[in-house]
ZADO-1210 file (C-alpha; in nm, 4 decimals, padded with zeros to 6 digits):
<atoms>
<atom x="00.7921" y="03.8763" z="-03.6622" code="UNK" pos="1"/>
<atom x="01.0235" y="03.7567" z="-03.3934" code="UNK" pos="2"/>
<atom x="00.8809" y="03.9872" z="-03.1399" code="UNK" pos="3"/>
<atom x="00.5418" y="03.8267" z="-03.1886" code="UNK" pos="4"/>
<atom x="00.6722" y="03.4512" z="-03.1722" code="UNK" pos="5"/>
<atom x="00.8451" y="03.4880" z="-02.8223" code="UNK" pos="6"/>
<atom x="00.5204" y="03.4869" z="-02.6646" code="UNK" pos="7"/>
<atom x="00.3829" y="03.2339" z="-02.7998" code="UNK" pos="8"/>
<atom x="00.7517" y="03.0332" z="-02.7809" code="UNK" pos="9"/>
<atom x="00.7086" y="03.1026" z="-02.3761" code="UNK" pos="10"/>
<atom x="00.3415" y="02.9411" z="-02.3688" code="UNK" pos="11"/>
<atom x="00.4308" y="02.6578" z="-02.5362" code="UNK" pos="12"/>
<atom x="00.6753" y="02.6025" z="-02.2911" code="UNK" pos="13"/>
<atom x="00.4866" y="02.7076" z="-02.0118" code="UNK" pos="14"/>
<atom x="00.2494" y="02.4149" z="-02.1254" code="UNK" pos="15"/>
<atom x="00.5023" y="02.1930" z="-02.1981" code="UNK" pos="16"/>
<atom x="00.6238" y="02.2000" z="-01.8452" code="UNK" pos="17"/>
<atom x="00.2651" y="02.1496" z="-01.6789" code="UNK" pos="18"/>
<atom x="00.2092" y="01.9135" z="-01.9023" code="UNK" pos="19"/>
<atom x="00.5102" y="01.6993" z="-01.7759" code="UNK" pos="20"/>
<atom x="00.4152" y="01.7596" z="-01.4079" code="UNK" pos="21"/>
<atom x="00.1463" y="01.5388" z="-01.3080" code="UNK" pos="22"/>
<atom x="-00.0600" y="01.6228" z="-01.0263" code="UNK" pos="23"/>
<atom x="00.0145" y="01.4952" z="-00.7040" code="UNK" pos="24"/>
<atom x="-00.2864" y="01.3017" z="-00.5054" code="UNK" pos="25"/>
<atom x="-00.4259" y="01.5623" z="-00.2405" code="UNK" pos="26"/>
<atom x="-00.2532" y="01.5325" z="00.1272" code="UNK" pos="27"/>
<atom x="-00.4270" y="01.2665" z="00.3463" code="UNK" pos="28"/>
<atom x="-00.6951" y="01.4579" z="00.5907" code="UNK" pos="29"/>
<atom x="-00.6211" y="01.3066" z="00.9543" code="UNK" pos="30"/>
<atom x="-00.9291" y="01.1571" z="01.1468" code="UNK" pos="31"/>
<atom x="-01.0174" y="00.9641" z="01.4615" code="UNK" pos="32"/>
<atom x="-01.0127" y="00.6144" z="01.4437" code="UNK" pos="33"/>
<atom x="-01.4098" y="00.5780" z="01.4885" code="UNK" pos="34"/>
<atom x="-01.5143" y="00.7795" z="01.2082" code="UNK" pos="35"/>
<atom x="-01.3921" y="00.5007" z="00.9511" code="UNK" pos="36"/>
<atom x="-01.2832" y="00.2033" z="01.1321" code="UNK" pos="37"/>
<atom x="-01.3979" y="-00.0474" z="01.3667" code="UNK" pos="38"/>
<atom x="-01.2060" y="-00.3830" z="01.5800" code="UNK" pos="39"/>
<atom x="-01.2623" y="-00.6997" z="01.3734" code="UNK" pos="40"/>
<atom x="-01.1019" y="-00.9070" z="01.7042" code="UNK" pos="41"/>
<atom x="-00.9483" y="-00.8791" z="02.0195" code="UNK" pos="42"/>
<atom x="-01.0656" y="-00.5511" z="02.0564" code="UNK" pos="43"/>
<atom x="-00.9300" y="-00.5369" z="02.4380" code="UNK" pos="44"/>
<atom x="-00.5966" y="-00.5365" z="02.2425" code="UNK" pos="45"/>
<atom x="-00.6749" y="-00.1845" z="02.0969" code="UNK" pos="46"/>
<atom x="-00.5744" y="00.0741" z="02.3244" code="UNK" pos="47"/>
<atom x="-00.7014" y="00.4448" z="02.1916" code="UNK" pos="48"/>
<atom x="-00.4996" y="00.8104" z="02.2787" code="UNK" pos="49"/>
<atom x="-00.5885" y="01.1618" z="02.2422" code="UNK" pos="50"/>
<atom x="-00.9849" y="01.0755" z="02.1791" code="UNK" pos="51"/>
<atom x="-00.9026" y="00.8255" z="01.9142" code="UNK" pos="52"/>
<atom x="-00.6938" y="01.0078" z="01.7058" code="UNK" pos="53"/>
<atom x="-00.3881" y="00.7500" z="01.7950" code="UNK" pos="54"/>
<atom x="-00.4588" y="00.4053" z="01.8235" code="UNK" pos="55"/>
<atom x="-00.1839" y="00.1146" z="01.9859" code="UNK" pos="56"/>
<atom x="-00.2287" y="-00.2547" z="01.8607" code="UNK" pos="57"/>
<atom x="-00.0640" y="-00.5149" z="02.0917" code="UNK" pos="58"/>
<atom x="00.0015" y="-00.8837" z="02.0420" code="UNK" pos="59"/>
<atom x="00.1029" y="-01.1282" z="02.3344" code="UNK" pos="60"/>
<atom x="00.1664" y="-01.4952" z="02.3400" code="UNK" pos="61"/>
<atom x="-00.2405" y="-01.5202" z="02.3464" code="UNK" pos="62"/>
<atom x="-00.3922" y="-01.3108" z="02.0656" code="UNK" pos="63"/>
<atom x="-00.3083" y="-01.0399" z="01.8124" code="UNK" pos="64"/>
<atom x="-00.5569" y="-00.7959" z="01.7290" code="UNK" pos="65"/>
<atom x="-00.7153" y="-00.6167" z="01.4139" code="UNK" pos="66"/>
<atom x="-00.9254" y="-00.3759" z="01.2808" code="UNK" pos="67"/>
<atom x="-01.1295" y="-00.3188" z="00.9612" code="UNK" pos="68"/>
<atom x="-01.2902" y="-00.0073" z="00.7469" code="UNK" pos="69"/>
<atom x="-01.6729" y="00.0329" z="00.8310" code="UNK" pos="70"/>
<atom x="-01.7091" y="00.0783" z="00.4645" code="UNK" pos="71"/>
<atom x="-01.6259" y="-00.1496" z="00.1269" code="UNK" pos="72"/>
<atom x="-01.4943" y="00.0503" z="-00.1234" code="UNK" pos="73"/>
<atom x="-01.4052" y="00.0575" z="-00.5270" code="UNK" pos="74"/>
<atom x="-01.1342" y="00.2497" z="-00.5968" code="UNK" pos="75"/>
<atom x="-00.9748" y="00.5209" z="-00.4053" code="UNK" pos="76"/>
<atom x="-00.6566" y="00.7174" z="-00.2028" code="UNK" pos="77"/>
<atom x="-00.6226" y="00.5070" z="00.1119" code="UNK" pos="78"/>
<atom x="-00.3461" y="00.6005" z="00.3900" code="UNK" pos="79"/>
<atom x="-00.1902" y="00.5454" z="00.6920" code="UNK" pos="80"/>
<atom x="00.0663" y="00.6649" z="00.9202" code="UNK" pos="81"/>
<atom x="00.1651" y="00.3769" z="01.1462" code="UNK" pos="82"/>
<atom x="00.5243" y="00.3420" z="01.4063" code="UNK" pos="83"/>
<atom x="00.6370" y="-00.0235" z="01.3940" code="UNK" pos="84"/>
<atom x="00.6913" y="-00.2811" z="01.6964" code="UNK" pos="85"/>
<atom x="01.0324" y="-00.1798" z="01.8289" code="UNK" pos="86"/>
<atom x="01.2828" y="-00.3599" z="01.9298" code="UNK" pos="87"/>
<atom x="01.2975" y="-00.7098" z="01.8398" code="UNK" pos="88"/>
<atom x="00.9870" y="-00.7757" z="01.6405" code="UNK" pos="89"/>
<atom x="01.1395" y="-01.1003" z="01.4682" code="UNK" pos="90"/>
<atom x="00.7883" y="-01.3918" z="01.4040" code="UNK" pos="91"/>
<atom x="00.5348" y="-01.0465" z="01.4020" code="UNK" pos="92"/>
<atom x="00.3521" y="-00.9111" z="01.1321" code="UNK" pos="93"/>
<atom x="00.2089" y="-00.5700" z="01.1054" code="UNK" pos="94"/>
<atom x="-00.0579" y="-00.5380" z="00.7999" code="UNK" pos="95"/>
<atom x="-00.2010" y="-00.2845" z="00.6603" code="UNK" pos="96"/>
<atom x="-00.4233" y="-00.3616" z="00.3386" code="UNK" pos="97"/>
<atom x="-00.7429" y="-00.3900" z="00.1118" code="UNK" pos="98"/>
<atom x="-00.9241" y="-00.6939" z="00.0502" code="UNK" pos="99"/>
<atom x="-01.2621" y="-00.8180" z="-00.1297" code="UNK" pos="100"/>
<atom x="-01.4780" y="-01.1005" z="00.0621" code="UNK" pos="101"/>
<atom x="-01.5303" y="-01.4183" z="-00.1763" code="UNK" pos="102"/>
<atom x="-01.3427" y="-01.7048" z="-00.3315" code="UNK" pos="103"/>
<atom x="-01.1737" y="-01.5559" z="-00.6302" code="UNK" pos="104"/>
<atom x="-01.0843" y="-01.2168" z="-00.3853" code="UNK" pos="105"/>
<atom x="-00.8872" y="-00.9483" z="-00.4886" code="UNK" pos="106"/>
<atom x="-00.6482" y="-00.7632" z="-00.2869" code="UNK" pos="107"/>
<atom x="-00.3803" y="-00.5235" z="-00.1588" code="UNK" pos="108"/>
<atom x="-00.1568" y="-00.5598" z="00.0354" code="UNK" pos="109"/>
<atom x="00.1234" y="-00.3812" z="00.2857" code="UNK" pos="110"/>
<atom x="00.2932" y="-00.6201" z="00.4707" code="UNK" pos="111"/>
<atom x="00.6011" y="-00.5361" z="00.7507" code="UNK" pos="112"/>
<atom x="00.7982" y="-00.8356" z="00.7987" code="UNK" pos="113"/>
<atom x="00.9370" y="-00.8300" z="01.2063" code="UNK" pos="114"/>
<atom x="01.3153" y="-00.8033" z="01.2747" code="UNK" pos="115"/>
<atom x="01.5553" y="-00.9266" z="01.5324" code="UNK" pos="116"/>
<atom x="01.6981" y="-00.6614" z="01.6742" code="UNK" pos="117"/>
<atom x="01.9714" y="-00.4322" z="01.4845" code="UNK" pos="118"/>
<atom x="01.8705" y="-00.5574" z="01.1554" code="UNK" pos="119"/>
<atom x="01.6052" y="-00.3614" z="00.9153" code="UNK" pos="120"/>
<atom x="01.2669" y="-00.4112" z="00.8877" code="UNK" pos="121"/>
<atom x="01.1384" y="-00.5734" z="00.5414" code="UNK" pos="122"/>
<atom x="00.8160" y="-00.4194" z="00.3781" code="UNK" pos="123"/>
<atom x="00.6232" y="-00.6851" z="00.1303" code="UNK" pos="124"/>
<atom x="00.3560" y="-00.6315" z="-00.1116" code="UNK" pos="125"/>
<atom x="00.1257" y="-00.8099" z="-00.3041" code="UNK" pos="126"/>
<atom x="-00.1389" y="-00.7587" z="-00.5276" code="UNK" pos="127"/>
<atom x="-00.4282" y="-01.0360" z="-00.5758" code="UNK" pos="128"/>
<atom x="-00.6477" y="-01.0308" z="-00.8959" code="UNK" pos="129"/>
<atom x="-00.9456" y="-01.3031" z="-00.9033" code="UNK" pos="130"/>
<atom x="-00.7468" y="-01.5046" z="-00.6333" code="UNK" pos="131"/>
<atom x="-00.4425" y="-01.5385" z="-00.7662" code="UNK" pos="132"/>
<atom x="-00.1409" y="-01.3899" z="-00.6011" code="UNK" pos="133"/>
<atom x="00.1902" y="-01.4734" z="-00.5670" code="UNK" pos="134"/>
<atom x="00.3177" y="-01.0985" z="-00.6714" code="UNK" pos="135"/>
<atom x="00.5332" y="-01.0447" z="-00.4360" code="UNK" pos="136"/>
<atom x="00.7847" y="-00.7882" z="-00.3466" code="UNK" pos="137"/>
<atom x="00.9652" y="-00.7356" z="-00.0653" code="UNK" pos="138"/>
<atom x="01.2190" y="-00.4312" z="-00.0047" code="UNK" pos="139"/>
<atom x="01.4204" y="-00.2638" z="00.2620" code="UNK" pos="140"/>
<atom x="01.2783" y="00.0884" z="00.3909" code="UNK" pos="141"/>
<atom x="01.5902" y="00.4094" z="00.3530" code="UNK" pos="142"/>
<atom x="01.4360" y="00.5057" z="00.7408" code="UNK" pos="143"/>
<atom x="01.3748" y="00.2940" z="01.0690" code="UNK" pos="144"/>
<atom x="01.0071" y="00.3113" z="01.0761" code="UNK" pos="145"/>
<atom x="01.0134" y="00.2073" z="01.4254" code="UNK" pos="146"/>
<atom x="01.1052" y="00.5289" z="01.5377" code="UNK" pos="147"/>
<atom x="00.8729" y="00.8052" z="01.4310" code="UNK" pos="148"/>
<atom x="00.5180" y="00.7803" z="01.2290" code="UNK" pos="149"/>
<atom x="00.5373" y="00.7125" z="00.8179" code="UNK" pos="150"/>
<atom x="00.2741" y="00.6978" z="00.6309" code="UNK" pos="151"/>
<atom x="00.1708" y="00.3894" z="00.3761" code="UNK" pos="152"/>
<atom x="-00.0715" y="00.4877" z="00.1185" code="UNK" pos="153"/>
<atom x="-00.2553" y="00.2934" z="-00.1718" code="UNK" pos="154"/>
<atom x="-00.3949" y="00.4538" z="-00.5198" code="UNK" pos="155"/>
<atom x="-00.6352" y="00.2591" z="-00.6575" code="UNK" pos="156"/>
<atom x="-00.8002" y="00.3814" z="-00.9808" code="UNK" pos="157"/>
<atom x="-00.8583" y="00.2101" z="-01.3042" code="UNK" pos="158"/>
<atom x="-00.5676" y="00.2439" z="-01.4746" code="UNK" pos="159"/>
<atom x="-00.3143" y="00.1649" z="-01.2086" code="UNK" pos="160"/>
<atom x="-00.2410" y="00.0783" z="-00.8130" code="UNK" pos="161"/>
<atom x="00.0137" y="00.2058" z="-00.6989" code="UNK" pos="162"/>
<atom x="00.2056" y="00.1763" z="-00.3218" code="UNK" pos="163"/>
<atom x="00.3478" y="00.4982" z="-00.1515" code="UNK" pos="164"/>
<atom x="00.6022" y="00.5064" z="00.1265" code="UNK" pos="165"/>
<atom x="00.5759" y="00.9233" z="00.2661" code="UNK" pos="166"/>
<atom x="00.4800" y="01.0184" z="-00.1103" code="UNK" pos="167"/>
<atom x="00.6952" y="00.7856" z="-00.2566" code="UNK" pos="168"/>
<atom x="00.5514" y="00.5380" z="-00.5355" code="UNK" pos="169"/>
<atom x="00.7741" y="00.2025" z="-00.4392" code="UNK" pos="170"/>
<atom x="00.5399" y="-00.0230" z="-00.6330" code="UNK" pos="171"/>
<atom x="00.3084" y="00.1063" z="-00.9156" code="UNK" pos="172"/>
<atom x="00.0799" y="-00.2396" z="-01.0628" code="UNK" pos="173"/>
<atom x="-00.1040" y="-00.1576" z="-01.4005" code="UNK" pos="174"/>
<atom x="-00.4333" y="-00.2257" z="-01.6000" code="UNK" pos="175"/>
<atom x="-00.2756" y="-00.5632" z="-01.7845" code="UNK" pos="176"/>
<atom x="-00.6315" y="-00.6755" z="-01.8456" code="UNK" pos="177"/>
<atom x="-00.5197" y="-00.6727" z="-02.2103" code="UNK" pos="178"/>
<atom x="-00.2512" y="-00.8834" z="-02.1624" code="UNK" pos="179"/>
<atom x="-00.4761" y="-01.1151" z="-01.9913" code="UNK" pos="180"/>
<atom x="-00.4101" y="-01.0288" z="-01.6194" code="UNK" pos="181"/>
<atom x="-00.6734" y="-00.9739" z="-01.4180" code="UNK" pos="182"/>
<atom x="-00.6741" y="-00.6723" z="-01.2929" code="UNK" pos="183"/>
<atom x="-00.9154" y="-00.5543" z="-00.9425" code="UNK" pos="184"/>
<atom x="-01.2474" y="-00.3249" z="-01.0496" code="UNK" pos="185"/>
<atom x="-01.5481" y="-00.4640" z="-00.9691" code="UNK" pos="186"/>
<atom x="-01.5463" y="-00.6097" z="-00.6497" code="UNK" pos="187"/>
<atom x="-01.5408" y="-00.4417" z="-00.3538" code="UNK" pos="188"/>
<atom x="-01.2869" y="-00.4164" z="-00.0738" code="UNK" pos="189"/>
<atom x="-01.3111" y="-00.3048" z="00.2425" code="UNK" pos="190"/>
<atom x="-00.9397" y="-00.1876" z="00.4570" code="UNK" pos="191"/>
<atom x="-00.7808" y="-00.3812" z="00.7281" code="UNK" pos="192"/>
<atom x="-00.4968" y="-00.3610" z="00.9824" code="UNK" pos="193"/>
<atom x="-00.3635" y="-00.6578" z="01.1803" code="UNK" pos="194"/>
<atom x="-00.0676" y="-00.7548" z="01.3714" code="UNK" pos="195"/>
<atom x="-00.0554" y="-01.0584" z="01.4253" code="UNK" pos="196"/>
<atom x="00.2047" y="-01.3655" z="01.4711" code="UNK" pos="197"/>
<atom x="00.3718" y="-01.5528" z="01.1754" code="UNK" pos="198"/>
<atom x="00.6959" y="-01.6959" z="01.2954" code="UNK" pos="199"/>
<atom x="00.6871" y="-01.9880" z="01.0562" code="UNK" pos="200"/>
<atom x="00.7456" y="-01.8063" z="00.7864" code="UNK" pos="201"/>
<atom x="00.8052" y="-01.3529" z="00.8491" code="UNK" pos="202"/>
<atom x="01.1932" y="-01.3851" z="00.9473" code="UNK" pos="203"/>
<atom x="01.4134" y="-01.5705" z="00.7623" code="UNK" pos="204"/>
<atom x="01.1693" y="-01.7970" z="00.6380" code="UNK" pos="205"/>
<atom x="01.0511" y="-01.9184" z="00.9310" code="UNK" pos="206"/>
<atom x="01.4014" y="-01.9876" z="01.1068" code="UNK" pos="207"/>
<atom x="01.3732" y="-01.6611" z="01.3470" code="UNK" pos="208"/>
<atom x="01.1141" y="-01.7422" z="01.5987" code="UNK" pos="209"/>
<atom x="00.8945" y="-01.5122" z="01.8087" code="UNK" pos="210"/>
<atom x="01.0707" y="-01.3992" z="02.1289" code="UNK" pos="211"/>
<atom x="00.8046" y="-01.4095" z="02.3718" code="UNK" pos="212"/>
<atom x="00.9779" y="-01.2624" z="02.6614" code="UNK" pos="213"/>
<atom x="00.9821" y="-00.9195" z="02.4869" code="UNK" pos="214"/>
<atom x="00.5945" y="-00.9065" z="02.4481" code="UNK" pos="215"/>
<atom x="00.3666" y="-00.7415" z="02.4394" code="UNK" pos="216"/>
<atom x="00.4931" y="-00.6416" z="02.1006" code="UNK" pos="217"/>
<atom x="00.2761" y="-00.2424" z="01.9953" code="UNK" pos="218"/>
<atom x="00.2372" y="-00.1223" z="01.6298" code="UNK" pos="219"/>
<atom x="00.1137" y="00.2515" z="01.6606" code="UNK" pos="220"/>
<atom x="-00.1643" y="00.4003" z="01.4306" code="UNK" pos="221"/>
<atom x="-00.2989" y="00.7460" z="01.3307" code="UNK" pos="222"/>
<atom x="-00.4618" y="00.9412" z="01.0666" code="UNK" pos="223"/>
<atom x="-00.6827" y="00.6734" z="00.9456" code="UNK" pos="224"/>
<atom x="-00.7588" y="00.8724" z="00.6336" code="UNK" pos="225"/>
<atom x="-00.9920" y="00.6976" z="00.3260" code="UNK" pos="226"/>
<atom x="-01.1246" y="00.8560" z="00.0459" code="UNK" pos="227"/>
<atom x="-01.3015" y="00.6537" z="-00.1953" code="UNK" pos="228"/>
<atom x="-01.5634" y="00.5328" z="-00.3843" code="UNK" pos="229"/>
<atom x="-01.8242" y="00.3862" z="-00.1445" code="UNK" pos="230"/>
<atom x="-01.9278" y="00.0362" z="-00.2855" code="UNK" pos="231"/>
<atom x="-02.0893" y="-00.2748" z="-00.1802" code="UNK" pos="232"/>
<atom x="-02.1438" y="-00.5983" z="-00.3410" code="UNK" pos="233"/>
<atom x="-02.3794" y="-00.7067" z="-00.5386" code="UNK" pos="234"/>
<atom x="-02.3327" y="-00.4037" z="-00.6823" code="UNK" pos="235"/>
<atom x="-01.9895" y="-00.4760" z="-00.9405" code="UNK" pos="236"/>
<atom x="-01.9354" y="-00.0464" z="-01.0081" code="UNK" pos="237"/>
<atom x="-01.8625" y="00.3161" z="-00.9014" code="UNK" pos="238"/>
<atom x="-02.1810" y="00.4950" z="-00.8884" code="UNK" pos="239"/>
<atom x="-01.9452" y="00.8401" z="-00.9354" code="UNK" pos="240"/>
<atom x="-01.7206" y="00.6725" z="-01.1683" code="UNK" pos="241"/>
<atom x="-01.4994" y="00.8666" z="-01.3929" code="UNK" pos="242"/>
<atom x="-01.5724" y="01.1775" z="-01.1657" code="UNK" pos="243"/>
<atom x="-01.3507" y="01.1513" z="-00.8919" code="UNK" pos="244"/>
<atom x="-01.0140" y="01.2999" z="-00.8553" code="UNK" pos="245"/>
<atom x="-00.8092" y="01.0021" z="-00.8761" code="UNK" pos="246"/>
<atom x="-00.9990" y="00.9722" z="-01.2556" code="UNK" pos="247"/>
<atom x="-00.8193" y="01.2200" z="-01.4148" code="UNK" pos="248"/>
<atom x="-00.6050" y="01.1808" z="-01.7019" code="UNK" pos="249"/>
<atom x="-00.2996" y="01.2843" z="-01.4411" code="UNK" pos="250"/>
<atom x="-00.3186" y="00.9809" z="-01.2162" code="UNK" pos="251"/>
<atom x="-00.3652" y="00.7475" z="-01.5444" code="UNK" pos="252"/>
<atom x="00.0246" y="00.6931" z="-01.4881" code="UNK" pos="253"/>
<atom x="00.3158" y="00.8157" z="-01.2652" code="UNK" pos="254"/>
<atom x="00.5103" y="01.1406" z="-01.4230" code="UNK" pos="255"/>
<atom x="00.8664" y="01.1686" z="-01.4676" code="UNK" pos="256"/>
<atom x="00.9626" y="01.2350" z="-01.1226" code="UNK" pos="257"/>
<atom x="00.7984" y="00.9444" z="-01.0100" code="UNK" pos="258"/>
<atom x="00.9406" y="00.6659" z="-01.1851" code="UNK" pos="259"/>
<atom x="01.2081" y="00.8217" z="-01.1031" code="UNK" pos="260"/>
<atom x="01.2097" y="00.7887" z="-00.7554" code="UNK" pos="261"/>
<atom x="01.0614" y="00.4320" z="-00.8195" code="UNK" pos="262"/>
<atom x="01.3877" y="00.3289" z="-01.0087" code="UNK" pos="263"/>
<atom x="01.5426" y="00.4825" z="-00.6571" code="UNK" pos="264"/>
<atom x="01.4067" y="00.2120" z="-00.4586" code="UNK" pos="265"/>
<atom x="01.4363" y="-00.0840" z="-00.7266" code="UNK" pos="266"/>
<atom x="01.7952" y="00.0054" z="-00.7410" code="UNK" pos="267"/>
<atom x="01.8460" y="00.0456" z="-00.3797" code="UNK" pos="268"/>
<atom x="01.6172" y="-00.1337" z="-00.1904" code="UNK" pos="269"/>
<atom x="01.4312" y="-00.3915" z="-00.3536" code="UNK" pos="270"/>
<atom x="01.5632" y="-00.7442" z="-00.2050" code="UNK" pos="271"/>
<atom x="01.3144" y="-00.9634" z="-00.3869" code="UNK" pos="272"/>
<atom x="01.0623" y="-00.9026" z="-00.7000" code="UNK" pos="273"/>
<atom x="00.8787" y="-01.1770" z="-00.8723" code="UNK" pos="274"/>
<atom x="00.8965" y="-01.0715" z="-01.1937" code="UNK" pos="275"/>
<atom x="01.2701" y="-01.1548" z="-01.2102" code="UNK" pos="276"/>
<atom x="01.2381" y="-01.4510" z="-01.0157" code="UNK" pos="277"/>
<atom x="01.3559" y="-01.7486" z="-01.2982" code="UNK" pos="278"/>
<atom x="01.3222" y="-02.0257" z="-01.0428" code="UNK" pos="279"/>
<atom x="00.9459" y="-01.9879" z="-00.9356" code="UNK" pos="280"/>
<atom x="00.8370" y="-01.8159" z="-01.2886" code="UNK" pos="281"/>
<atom x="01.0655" y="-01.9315" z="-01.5637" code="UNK" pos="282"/>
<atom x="00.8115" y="-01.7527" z="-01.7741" code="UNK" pos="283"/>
<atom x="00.7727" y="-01.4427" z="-01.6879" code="UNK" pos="284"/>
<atom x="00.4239" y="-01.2444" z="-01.6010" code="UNK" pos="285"/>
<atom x="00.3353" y="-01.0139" z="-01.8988" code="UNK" pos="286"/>
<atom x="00.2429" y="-00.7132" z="-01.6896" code="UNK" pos="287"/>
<atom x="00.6378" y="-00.6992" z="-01.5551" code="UNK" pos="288"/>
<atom x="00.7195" y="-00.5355" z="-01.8251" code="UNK" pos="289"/>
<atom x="00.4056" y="-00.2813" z="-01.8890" code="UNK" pos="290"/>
<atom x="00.5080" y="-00.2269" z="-01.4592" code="UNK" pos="291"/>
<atom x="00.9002" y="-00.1626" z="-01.5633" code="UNK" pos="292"/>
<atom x="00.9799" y="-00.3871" z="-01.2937" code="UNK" pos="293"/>
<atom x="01.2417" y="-00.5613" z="-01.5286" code="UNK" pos="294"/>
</atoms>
């Protein structure tokens, strides 16, 4: 009788391990700039290498630059592999994010706050549901991201959005609708990149200004990759809804490894987070604690 339970005592934990080991999202696939993107402005500050496949923004005391996805999208895997301004960046803004087009907008956002020199760069995000915002989080990144190509990637499903730094989740923001927090679904966003200006308000609040003598400042992009749901408005859904990868039952949530690695970065390298900021919220947002962010 013993002899005929081992087997069956292996399976089960055979199973029980897969079970615990979520999936992880398929690698990015690396393409040329012009097969999904396209300048919004200043496209004579868009300078493109190797055919396309690398692209350099620049911003001078005249103009930034940007560029947006040729497509809208609901839902999706969305990544990029992008080299910071060098040097000192302090007043400039390099963003990478999602956003829908009307009043009440929704959107996503990457955000690399500029640095005078020697100190580390600060990565914000935010996540806007019917136009309100004000989700901030801001942390420091464990590399210099000036030196070598990382990539910054979004998963955007129905259940949860959650930010990647090099395939690790350093922000995951759930489904609250429940709870009464709106969460993004049926409006359709297309992907942007800008770099851009903001010294009244990127370093130190405003109090580090843009050095204009080291422009131009250059943010360098590749890979360009997007894989989602093709969408645009009036039309509120996912024609292949529930059928794509990122709609499986293993990308409902992050597994155990990680959260893990999540609770790495709160503990190490988070700087600011809004759900334990008393003095703007005394009340706390109720999806803080479905997030674990407290």
């Amino acid at each position: 009788m013993l002899i005929n339970m081992v087997p069956n005592v292996l399976l089960f934990l055979l199973l029980a391990a897969m079970a615990a080991t979520a999936t992880p999202p398929p690698k990015p696939v690396d393409v040329p700039f012009q097969k999904n993107y396209v300048p919004t402005w200043a496209s004579d500050h868009i300078k493109y290498i190797n055919g396309g496949n690398e692209a350099q923004l620049s911003l001078d005391k005249w103009t930034g630059t940007g560029f947006q996805s040729k497509g809208s999208y609901l839902f999706g895997h969305f990544s990029m592999q992008i080299k910071m301004v060098p040097g000192d960046s302090a007043g400039v803004v390099t963003a990478f994010y999602l956003s829908s087009q009307n009043s009440e907008h929704d959107e996503i956002d990457f955000e690399f706050l500029g640095n005078r020199s020697g100190q580390p760069y600060i990565l914000q995000t935010n996540v806007f549901s019917g136009g309100k915002g004000d989700r901030e989080q801001r942390v420091y990144l464990w590399f210099d991201p000036t030196k070598d190509y990382h990539s910054y990637t979004v998963l955007w499903n129905m259940h949860q959005i959650v930010f990647f730094v090099d395939d690790v989740p350093i922000r995951v923001f759930k489904n609250s609708k429940d709870l009464g927090v709106r969460y993004p679904f049926n409006q359709p966003m297309k992907i942007y990149s800008s770099l851009w200006n903001a010294d009244d308000w990127a370093t130190r609040g405003g109090l580090e200004k843009t050095d204009w003598s080291k422009a131009p400042f250059v943010a360098s992009y590749k890979g360009f990759h997007v894989d989602g749901c093709e969408a645009s408005m009036p039309h509120s859904a996912c024609p292949t809804l529930g059928r794509r990868w990122w709609d499986q039952k293993a990308f409902d949530d992050l597994d155990g490894q990680q959260w893990r690695k999540l609770k790495w970065v709160r503990d190490r390298y988070t700087i600011y987070n809004y759900c334990t900021d008393r003095v703007r919220y005394p009340k706390m947002s109720p999806e803080c604690t479905r997030d674990r962010d407290i």
